[in-house]
C-alpha positions, 0 to 999 in steps of 0.5 A, spaced: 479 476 533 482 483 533 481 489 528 488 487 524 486 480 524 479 480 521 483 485 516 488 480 514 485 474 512 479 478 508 486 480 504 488 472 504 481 471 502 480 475 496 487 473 493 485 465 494 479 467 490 482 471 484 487 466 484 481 460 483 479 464 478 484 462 473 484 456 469 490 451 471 493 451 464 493 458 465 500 457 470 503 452 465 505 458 460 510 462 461 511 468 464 511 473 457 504 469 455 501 470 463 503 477 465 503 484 461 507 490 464 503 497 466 508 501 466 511 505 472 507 510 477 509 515 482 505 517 488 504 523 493 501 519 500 499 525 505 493 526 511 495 534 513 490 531 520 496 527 522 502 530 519 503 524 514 507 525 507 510 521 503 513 518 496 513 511 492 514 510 486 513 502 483 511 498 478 505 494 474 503 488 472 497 486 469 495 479 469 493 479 462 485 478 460 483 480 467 482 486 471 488 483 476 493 488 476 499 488 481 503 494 484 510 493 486 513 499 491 517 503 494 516 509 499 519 515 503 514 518 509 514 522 514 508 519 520 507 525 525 503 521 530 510 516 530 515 522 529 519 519 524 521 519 518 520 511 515 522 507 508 517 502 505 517 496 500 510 493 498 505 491 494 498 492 492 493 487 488 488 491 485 481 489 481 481 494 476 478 493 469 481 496 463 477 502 461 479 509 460 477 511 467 477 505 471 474 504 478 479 500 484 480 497 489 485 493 493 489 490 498 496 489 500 501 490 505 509 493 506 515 493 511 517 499 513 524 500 516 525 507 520 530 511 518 530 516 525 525 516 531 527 515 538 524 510 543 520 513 548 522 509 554 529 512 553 526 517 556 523 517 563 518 513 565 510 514 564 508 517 571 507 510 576 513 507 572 510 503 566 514 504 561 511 509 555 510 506 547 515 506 543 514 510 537 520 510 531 521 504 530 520 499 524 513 495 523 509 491 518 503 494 514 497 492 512 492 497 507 485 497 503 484 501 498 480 504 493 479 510 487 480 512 479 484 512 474 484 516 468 487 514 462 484 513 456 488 508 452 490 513 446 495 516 452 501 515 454 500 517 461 495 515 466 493 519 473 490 517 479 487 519 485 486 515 492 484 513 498 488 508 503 487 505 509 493 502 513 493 499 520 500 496 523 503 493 527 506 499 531 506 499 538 503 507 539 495 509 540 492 508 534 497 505 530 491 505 523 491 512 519 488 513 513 491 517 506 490 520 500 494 518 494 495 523 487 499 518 482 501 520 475 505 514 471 507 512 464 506 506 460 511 502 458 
């Protein structure tokens, strides 16, 4: 099984886990009494190694009386190793408890549409007339992530700092970059 596939069903397998932990009485509340808003979230993602940065902005949802916590997303980037300019929208299910500063860690995915780019094999083909990879056009991602957040329930505001994984499905050599996340937001 590939890299990506192994990596995929290790998410499933974690959020099959942390929906069985819950009680089925659980889901026959409504929404109010299951879930509580986090607030909202802004994130820098860079990696100067390979010319990647970008923006996202999002939202939270904890469900309540758990460390559960998801993420919902939008993002603009730069990716140097595809040399193009991409949009994003996702999600991240995070383990995190609910302590002034609180370790994570979590897994989502995301779609991103490119918004420039050129195909490769608009150019000449690669010596020997194999067509070269395409590179700036949209993908699927999946990402592992982990890190802290500072925010002591006294604060409004709260303050992360991350690292992420993210593999795709993008055609070039190397398709998995690695990135840092420096993240403020507010409660609601």
């Amino acid at each position: 099984m590939r890299r990506s596939g192994l990596l995929w069903l290790a998410c499933a397998a974690w959020l099959v886990v942390a929906a069985a932990g819950q009680a089925a009485e659980f889901w026959d509340d409504e929404e109010e009494d299951r879930e509580e808003y986090a607030g909202a979230m802004g994130t820098f993602l860079f990696n100067p190694a390979d010319g990647i940065w970008g923006l996202s902005a999002g939202w939270g949802v904890w469900i309540k009386n758990t460390p559960v916590f998801g993420d919902y997303f939008v993002s603009v980037f730069h990716n140097g190793l595809e040399g193009a300019t991409y949009s994003g929208i996702g999600m991240t299910a995070r383990l995190m408890p609910h302590w002034a500063v609180a370790p994570f860690v979590g897994a989502g995915g995301s779609y991103n549409p490119s918004l420039s780019g050129k195909r490769d094999d608009e150019a000449a083909p690669a010596e020997g007339g194999a067509a070269v990879a395409d590179k700036g056009e949209s993908y699927w991602a999946g990402h592992v992530e982990g890190g802290v957040r500072v925010g002591p329930s006294q604060w409004r505001s709260f303050f992360e700092a991350s690292g992420r994984y993210t593999w795709t499905t993008s055609s070039g050599d190397d398709p998995a970059y690695w990135l840092i996340g420096l993240s403020w937001g507010n409660r609601f």
